[in-house]
mmCIF file of the N, C-alpha and C atoms, coordinates in Angstrom:
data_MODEL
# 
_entry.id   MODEL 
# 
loop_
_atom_site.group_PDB 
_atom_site.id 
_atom_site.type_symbol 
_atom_site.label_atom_id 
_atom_site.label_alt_id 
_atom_site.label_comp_id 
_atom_site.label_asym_id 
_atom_site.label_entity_id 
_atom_site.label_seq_id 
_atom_site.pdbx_PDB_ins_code 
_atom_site.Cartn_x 
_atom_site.Cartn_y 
_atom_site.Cartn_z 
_atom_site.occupancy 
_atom_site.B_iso_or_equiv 
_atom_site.pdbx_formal_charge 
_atom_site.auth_seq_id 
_atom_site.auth_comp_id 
_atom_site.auth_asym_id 
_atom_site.auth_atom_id 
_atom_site.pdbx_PDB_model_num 
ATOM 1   N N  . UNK A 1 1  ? 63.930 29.846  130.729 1.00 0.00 ? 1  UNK A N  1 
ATOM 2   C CA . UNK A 1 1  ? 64.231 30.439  132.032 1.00 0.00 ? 1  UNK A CA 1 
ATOM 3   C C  . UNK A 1 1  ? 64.993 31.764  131.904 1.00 0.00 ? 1  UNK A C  1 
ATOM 4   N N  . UNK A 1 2  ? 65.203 32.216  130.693 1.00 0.00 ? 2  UNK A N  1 
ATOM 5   C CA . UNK A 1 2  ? 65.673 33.666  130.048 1.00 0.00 ? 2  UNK A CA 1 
ATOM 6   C C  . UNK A 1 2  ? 65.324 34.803  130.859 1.00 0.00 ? 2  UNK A C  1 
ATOM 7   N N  . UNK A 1 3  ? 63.480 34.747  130.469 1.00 0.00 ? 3  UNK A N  1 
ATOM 8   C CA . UNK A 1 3  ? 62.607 35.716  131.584 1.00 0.00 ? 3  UNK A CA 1 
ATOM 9   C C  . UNK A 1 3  ? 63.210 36.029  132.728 1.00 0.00 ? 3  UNK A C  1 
ATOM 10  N N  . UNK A 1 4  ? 62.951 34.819  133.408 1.00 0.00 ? 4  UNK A N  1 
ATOM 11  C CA . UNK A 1 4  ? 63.381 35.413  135.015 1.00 0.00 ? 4  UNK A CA 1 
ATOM 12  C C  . UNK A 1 4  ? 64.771 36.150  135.273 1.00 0.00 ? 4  UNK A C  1 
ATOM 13  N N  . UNK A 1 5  ? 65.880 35.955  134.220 1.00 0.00 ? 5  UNK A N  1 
ATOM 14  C CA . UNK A 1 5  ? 67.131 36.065  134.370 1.00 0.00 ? 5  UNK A CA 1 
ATOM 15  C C  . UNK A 1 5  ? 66.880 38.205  134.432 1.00 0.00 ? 5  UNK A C  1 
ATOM 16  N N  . UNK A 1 6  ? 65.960 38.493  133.085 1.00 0.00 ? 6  UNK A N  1 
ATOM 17  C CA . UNK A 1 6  ? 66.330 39.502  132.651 1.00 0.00 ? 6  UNK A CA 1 
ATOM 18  C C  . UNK A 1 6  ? 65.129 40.643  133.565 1.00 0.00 ? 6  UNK A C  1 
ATOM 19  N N  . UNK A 1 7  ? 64.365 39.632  134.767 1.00 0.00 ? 7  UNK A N  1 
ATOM 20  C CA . UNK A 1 7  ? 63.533 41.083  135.345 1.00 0.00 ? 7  UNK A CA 1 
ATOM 21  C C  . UNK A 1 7  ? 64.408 40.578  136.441 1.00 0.00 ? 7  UNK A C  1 
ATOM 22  N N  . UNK A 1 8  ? 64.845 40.289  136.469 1.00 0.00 ? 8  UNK A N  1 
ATOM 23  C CA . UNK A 1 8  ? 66.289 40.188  137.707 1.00 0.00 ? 8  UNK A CA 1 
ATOM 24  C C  . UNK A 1 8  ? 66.878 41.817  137.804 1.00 0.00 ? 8  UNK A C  1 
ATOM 25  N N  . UNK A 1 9  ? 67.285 41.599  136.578 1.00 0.00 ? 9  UNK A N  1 
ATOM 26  C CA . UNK A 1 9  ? 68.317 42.555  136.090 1.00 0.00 ? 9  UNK A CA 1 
ATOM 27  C C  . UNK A 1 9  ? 67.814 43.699  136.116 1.00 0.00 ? 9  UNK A C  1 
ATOM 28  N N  . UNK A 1 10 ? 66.770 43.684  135.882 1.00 0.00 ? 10 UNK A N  1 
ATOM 29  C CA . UNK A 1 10 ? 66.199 45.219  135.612 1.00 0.00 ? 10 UNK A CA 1 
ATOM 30  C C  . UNK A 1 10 ? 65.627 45.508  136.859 1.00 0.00 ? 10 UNK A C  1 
ATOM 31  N N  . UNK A 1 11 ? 65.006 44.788  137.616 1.00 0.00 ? 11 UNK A N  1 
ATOM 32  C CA . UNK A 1 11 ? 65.274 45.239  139.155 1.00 0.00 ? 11 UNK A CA 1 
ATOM 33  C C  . UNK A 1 11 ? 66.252 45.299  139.619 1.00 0.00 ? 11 UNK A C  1 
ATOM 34  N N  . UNK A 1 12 ? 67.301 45.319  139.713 1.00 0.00 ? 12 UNK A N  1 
ATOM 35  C CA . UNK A 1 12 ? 68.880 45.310  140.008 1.00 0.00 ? 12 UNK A CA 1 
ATOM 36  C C  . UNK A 1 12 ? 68.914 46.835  139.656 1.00 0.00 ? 12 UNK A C  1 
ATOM 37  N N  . UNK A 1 13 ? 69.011 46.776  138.156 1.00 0.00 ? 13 UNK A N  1 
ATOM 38  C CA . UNK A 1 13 ? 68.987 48.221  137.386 1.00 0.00 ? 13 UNK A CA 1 
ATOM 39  C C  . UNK A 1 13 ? 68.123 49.238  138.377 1.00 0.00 ? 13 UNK A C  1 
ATOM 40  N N  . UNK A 1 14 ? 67.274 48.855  138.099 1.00 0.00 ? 14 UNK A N  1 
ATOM 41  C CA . UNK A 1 14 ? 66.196 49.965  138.854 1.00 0.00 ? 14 UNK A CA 1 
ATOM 42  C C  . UNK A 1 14 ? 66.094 50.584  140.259 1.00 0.00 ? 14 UNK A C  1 
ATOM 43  N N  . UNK A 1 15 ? 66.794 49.347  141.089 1.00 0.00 ? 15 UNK A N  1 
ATOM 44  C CA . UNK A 1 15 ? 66.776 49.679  142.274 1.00 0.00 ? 15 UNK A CA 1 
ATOM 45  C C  . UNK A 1 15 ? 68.064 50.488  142.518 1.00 0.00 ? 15 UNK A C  1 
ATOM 46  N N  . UNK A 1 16 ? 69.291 50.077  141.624 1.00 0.00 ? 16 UNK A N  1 
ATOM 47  C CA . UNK A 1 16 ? 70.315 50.706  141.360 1.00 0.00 ? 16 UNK A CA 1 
ATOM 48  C C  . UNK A 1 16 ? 70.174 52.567  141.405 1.00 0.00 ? 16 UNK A C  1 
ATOM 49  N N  . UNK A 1 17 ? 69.393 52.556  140.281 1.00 0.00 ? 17 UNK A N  1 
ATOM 50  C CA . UNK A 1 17 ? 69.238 53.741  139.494 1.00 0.00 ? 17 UNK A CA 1 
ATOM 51  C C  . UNK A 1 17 ? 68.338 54.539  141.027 1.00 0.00 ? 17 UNK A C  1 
ATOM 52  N N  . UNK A 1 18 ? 67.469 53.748  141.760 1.00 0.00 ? 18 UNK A N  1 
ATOM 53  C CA . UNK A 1 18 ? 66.777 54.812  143.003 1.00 0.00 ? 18 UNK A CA 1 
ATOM 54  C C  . UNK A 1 18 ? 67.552 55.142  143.807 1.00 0.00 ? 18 UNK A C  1 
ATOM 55  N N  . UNK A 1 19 ? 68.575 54.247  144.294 1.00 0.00 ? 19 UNK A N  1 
ATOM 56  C CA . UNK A 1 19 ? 69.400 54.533  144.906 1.00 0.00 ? 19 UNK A CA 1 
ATOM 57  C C  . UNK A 1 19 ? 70.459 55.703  145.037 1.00 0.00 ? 19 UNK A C  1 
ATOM 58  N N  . UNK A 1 20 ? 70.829 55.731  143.540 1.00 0.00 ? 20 UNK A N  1 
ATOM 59  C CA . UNK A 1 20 ? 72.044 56.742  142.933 1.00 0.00 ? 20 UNK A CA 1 
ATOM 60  C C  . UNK A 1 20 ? 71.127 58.393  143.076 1.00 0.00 ? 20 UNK A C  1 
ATOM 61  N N  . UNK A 1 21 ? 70.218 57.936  143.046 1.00 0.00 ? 21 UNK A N  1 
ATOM 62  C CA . UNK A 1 21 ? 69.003 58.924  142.692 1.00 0.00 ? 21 UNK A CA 1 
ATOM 63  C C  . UNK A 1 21 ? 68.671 59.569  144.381 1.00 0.00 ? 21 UNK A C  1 
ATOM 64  N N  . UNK A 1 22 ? 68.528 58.704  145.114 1.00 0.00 ? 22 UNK A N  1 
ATOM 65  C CA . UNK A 1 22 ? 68.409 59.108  146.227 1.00 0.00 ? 22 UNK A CA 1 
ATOM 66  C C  . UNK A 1 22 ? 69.749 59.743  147.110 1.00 0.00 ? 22 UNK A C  1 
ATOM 67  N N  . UNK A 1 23 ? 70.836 59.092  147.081 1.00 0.00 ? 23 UNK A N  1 
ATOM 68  C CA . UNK A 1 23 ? 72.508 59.889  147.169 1.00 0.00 ? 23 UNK A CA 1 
ATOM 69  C C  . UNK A 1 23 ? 72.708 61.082  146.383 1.00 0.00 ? 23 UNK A C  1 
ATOM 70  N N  . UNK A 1 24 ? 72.213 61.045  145.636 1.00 0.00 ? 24 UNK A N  1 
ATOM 71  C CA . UNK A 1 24 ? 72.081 62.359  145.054 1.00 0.00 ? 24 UNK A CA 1 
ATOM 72  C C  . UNK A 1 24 ? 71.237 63.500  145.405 1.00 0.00 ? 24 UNK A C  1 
ATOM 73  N N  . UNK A 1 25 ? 70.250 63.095  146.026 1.00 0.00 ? 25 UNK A N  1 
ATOM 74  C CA . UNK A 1 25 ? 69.129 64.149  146.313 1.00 0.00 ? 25 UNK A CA 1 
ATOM 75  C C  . UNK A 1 25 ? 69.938 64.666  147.865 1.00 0.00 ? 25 UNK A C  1 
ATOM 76  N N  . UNK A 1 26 ? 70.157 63.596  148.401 1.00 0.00 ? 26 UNK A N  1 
ATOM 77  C CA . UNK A 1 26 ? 70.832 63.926  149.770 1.00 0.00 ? 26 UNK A CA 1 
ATOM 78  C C  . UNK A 1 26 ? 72.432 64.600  149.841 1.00 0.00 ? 26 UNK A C  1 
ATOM 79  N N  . UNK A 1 27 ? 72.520 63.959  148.815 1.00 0.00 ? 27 UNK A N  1 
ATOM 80  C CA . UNK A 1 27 ? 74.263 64.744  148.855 1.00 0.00 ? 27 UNK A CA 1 
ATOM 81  C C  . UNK A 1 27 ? 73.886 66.792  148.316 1.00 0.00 ? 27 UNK A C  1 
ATOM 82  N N  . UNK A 1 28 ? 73.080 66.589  147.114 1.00 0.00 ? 28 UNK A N  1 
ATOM 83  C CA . UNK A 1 28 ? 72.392 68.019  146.700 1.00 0.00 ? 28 UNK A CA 1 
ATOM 84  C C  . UNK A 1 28 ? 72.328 68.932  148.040 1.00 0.00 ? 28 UNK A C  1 
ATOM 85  N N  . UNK A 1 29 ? 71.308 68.522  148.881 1.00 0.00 ? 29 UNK A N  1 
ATOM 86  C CA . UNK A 1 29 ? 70.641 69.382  149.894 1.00 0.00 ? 29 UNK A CA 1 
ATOM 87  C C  . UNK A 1 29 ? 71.492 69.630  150.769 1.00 0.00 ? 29 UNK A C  1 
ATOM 88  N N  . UNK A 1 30 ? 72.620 68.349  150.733 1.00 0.00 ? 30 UNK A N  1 
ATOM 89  C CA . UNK A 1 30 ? 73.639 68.442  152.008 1.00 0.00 ? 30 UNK A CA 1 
ATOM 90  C C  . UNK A 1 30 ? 74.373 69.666  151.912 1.00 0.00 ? 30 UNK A C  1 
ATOM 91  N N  . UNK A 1 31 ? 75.108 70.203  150.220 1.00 0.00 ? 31 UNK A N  1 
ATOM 92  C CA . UNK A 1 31 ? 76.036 70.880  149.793 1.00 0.00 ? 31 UNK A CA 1 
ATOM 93  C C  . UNK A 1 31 ? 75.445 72.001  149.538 1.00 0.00 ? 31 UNK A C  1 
ATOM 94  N N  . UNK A 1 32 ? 73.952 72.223  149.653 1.00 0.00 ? 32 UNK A N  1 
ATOM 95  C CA . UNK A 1 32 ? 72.913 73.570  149.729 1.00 0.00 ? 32 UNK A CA 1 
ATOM 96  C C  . UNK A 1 32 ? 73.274 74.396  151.254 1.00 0.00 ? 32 UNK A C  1 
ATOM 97  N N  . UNK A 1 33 ? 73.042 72.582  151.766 1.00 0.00 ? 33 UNK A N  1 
ATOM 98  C CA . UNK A 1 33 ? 73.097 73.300  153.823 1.00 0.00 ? 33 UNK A CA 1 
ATOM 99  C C  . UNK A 1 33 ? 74.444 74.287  153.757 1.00 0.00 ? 33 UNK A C  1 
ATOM 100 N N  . UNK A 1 34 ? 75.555 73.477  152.971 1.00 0.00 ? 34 UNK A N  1 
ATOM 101 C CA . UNK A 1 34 ? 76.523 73.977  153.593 1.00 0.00 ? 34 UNK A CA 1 
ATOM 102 C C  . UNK A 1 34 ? 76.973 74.962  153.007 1.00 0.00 ? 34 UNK A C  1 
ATOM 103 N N  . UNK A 1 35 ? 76.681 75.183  151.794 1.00 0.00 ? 35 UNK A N  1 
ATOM 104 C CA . UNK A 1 35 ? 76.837 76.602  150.988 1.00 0.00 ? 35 UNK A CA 1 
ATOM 105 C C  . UNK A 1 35 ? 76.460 77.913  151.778 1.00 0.00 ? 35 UNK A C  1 
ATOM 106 N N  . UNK A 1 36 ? 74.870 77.201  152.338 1.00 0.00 ? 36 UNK A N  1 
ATOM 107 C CA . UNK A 1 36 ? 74.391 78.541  152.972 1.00 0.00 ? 36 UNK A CA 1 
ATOM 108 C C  . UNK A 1 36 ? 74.983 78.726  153.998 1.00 0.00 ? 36 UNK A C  1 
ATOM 109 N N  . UNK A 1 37 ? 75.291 78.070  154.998 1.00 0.00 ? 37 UNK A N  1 
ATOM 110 C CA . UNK A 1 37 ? 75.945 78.112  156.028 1.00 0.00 ? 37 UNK A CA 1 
ATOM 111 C C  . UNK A 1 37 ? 77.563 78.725  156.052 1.00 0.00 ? 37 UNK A C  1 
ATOM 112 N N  . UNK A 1 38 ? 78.008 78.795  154.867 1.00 0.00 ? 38 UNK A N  1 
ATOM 113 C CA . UNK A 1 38 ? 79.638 79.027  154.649 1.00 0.00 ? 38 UNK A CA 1 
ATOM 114 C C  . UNK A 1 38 ? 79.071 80.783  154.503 1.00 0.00 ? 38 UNK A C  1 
ATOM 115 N N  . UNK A 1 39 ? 77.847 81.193  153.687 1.00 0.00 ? 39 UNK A N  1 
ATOM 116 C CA . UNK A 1 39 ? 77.517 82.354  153.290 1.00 0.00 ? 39 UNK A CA 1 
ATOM 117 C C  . UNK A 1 39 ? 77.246 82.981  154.449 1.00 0.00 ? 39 UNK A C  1 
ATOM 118 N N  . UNK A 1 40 ? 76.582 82.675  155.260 1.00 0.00 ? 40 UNK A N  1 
ATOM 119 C CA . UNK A 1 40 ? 75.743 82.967  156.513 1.00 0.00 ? 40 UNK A CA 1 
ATOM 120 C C  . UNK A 1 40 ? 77.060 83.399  157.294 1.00 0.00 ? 40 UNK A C  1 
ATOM 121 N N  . UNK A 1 41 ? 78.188 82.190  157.269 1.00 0.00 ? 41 UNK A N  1 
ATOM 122 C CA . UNK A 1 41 ? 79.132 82.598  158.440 1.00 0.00 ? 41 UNK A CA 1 
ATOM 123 C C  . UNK A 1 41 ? 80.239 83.625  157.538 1.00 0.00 ? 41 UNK A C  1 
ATOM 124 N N  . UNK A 1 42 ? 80.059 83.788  156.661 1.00 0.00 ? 42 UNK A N  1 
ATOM 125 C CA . UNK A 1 42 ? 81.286 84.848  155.944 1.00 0.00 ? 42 UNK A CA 1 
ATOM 126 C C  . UNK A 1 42 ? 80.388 86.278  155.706 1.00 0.00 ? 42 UNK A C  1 
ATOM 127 N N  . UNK A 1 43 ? 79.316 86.307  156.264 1.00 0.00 ? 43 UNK A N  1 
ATOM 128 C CA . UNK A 1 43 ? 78.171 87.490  156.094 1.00 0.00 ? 43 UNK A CA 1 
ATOM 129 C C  . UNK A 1 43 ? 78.159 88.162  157.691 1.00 0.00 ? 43 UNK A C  1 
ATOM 130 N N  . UNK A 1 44 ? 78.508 86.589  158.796 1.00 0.00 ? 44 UNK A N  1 
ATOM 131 C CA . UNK A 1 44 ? 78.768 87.690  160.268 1.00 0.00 ? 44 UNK A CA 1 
ATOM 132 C C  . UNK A 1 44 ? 80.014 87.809  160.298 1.00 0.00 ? 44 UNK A C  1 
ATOM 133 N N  . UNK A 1 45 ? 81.072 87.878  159.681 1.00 0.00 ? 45 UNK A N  1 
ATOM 134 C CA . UNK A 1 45 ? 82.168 87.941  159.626 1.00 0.00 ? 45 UNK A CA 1 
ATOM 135 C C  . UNK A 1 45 ? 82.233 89.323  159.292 1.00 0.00 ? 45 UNK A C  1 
ATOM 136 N N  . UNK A 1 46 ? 82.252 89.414  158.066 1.00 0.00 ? 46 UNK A N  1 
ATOM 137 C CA . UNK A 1 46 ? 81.479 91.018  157.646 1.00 0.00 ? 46 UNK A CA 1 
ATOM 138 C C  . UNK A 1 46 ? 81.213 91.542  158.587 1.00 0.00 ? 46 UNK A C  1 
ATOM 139 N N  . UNK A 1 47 ? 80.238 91.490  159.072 1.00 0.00 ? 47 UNK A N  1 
ATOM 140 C CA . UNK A 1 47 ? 79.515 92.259  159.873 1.00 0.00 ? 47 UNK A CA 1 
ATOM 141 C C  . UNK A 1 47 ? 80.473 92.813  160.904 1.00 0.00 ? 47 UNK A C  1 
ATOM 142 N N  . UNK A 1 48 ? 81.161 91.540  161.927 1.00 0.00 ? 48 UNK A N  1 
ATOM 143 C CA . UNK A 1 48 ? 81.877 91.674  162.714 1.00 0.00 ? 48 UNK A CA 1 
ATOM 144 C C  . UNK A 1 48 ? 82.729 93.130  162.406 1.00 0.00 ? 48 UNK A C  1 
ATOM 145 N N  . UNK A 1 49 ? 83.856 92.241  161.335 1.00 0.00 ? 49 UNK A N  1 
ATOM 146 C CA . UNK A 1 49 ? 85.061 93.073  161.064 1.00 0.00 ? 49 UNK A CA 1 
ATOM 147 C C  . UNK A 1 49 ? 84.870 94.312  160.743 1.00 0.00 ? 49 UNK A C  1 
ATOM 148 N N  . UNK A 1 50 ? 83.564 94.693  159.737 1.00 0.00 ? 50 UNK A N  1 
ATOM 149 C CA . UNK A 1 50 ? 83.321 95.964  159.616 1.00 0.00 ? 50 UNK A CA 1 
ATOM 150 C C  . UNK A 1 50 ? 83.915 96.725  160.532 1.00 0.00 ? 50 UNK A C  1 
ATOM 151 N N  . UNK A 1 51 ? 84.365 98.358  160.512 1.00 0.00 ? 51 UNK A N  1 
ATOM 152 C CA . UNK A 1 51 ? 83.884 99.079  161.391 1.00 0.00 ? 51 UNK A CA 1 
ATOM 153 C C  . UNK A 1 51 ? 83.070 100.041 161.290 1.00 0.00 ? 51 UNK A C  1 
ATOM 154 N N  . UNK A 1 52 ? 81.817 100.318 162.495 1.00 0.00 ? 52 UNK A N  1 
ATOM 155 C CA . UNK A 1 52 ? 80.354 100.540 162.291 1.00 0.00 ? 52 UNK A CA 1 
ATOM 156 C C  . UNK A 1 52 ? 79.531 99.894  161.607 1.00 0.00 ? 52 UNK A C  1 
# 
């Protein structure tokens, strides 16, 4: 009854590993949004303060 113990596990593992994999893809894109967005708003800032 070894077998069953150890594709347990490795679905555990695996689903583990999509998971971490998927928080990651989302946390990535999240900290892209907000990069650009920090750039975007410190670029009309610029703009603003400029004069002309």
């Amino acid at each position: 009854n070894g077998k069953g113990k150890t594709g347990l596990r490795l679905r555990v593992i695996l689903l583990a590993m999509t998971l971490t994999r998927l928080a990651d893809i989302k946390f990535t894109s999240m900290a892209k949004r907000l990069f650009i967005v920090r750039a975007s708003l410190e670029e009309s800032i610029c703009l603003i303060t400029s004069p002309g």
